[in-house]
N, C-alpha and C positions, 0 to 999 in steps of 0.2 A: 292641880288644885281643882278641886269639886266643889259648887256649892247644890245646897237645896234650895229649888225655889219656891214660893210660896204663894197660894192665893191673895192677890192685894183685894181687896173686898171693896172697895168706894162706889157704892151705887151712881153719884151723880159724877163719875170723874168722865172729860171728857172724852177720853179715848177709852171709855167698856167695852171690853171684849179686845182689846188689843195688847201687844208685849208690853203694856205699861201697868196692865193687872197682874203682873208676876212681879217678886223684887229677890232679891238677894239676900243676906245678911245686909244691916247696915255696914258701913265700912269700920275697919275696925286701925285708930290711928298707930299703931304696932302690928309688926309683918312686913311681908312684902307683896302684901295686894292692893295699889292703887285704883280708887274707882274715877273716871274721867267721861263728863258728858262731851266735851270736844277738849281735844290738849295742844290744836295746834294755836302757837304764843301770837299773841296782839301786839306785843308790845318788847322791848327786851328785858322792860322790869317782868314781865310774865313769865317770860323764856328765864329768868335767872330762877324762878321762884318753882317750874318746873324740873330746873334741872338738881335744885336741892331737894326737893323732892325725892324726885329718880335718886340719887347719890342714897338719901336715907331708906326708900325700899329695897336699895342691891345691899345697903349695910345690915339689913336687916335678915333680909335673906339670905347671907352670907354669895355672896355674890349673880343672886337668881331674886327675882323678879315678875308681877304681875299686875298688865294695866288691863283694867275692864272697860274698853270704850263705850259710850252710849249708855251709862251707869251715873245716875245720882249719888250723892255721900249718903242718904237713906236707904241707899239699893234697889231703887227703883228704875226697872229697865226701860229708857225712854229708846236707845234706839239712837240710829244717825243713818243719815239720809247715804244716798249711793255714790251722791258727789262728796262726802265728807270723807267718806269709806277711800275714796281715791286716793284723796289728796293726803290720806294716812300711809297711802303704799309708795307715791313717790321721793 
């Protein structure tokens, strides 16, 4: 999966000149491209609501799937920290 990314243009946004002036397409609620600023659950109500989720992007993709982490549902690329990035790989 490819996207283009695009000049986010917001003069006064706080972070100019960083990955948060670029976005993606908005999310689009059909397919299998999930966008996730952080996905690890809080809670089990979270964790149940993630994992229908996931179920509907593999359904969608006919068994293939795609989470953008560090991605608003706008497409705007905020990014996650190096200790977030970790705690995605254990």
């Amino acid at each position: 999966m490819s996207y283009n990314t695009t000049k986010h243009h917001e003069d006064n946004h706080p972070s100019h000149g960083a990955v948060h002036d670029y976005v993606l397409p908005e999310e689009n609620d059909q397919g299998n491209a999930e966008y996730k600023y952080y996905i690890l659950p809080a809670s089990a109500d979270r964790f149940d609501r993630l994992v229908t989720q996931l179920r509907w992007r593999l359904n969608e993709g006919e068994g293939s799937c795609v989470y953008e982490i560090g991605v608003l549902d706008d497409g705007t690329l905020e990014g996650i920290t190096m200790s977030q990035a970790q705690h995605y790989m254990l």
